[in-house]
C-alpha positions as a Python dict, from the first residue, in 0.01 Angstrom:
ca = {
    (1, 'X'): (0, 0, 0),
    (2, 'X'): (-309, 177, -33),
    (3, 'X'): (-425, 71, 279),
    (4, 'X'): (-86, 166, 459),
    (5, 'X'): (-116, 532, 348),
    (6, 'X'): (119, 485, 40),
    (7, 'X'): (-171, 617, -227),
    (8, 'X'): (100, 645, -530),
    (9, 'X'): (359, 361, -386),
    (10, 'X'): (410, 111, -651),
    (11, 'X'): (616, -208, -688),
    (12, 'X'): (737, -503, -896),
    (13, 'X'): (925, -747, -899),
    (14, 'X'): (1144, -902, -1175),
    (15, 'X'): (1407, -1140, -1240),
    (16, 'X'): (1706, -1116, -1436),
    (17, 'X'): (2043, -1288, -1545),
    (18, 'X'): (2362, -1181, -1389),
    (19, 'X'): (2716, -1235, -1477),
    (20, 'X'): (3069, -1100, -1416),
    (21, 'X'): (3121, -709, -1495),
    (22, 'X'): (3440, -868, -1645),
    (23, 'X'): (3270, -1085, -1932),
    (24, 'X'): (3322, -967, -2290),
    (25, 'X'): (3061, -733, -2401),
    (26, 'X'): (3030, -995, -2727),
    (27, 'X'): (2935, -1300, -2486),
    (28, 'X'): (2727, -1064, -2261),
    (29, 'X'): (2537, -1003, -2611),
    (30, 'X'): (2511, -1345, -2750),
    (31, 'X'): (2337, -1476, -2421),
    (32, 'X'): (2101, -1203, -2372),
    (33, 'X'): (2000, -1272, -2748),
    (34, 'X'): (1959, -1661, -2627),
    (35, 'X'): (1822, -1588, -2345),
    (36, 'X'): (1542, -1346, -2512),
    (37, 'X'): (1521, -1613, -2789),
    (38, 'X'): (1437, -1909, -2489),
    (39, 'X'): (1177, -1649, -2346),
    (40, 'X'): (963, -1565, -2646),
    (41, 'X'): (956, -1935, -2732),
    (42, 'X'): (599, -2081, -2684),
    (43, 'X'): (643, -2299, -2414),
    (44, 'X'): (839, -2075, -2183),
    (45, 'X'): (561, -1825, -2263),
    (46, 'X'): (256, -2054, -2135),
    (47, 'X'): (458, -2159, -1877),
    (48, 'X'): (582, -1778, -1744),
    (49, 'X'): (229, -1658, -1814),
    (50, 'X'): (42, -1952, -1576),
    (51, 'X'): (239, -1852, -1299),
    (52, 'X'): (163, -1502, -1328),
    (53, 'X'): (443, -1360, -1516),
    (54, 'X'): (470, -1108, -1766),
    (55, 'X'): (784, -1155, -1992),
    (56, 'X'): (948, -867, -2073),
    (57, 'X'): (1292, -983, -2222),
    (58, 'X'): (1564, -702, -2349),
    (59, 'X'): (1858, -671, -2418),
    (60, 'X'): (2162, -650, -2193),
    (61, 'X'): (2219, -263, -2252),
    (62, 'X'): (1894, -195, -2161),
    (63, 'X'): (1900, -430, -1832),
    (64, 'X'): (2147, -274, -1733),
    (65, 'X'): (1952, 53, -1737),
    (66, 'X'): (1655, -70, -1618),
    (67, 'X'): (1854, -224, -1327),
    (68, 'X'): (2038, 85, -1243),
    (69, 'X'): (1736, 300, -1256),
    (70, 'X'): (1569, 3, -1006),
    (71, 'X'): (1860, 52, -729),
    (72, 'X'): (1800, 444, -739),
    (73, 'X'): (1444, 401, -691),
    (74, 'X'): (1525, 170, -405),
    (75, 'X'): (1778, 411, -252),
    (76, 'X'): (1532, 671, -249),
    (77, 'X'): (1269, 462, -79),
    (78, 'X'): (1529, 372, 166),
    (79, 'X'): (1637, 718, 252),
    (80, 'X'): (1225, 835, 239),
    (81, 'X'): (1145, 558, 460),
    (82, 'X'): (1445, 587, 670),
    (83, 'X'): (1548, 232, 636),
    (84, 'X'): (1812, 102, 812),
    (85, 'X'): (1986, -193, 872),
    (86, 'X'): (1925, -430, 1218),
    (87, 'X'): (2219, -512, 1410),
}
């Protein structure tokens, strides 16, 4: 980015579990605390960090916030960049 002219552009990419906005806040809980629980076990750990990953489980309310503050990064690129869409 460096290269391109974008000094201070930075940019990572992450994955996450998704499920319906309409799922009880209980179950949303109970599988981000077994989903953190598979992630921090030592297999899933060597195996993330040989490919290159850096695990960063949390829980859902804080997904949630990371997320959102991802998409209003992304707008703003999108609108500094004027992005659009092809046709």
């Amino acid at each position: 980015m460096v290269e391109a002219g974008y000094p201070n552009a930075t940019y990572s990419s992450w994955v996450g579990m998704f499920i319906s906005s309409k799922t009880p806040r209980p179950i949303v809980d109970r599988l981000s605390a077994v989903l953190a629980e598979v992630v921090a076990s030592g297999p899933v750990q060597e195996k993330l960090l040989a490919m290159g990953n850096d695990p960063m489980p949390m829980p859902a309310r804080q997904f949630d916030q990371f997320v959102a503050a991802e998409v209003k990064a992304m707008q703003k690129l999108v609108t500094i960049a004027n992005i659009r869409p092809q046709k």
